[in-house]
N, C-alpha and C positions, 0 to 999 in steps of 0.2 A: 393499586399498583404501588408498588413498593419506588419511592425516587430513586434509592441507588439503582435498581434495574431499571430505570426508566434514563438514568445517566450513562450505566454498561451497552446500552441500547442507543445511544447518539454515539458512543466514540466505536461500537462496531460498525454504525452505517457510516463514519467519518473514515473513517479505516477503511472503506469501499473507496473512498476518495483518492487515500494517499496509495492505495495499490497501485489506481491508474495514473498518476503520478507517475511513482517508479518508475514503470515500465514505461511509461511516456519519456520519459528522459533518458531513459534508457536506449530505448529504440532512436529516438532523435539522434541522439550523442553517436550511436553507432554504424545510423543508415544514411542523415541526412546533415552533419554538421560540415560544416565548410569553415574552413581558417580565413575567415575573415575579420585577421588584426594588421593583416601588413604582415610584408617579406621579415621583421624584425621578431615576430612572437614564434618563441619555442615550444608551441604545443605540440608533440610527436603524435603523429597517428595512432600508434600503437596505445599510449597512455590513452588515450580518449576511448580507445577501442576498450581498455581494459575501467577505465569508470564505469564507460556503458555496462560494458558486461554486469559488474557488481551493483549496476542499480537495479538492473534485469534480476539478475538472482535474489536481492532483496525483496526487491518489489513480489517475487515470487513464494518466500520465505511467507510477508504479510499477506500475503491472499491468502494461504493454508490456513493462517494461523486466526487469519479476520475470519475465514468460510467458520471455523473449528467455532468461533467467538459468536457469530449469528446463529449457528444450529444448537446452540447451547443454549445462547438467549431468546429465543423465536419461538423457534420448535419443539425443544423441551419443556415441560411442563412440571415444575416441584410440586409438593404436595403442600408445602407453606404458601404458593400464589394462590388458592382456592380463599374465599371471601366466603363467608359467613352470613347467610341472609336469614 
């Protein structure tokens, strides 16, 4: 096996990782954060609502795009990986 596919192959299964990331923070940020800085911290609901959102959508962006990077690397098969015995 070829290293560089064997390295395309650690950063799609790391790329599994940071999806649920994303959306972990995503979701937190949007269902479950509470303003606890004190009466003094100007974090608006709204802005936090709208981070969330965009990590949500990111995070959604890298799943397509990690899924698209695994069945490419996995499941497809070139004709250059065939080994020669």
């Amino acid at each position: 096996m070829n290293e560089n596919k064997l390295m395309k192959q650690v950063n799609a299964i790391f790329g599994i990782f940071m999806v649920i990331f994303y959306l972990g923070v995503g979701v937190y940020l949007i269902f479950f954060f509470k303003n606890d800085f004190g009466e003094k911290s100007d974090i608006n609901k709204a802005a936090v609502g709208l981070i969330g959102g965009t990590f949500i959508f990111y995070g959604l962006y890298r799943a397509f795009s990690t899924y698209n990077k695994i069945v490419k690397l996995f499941f497809r098969h070139d004709d250059s990986d065939e080994q020669v015995t």
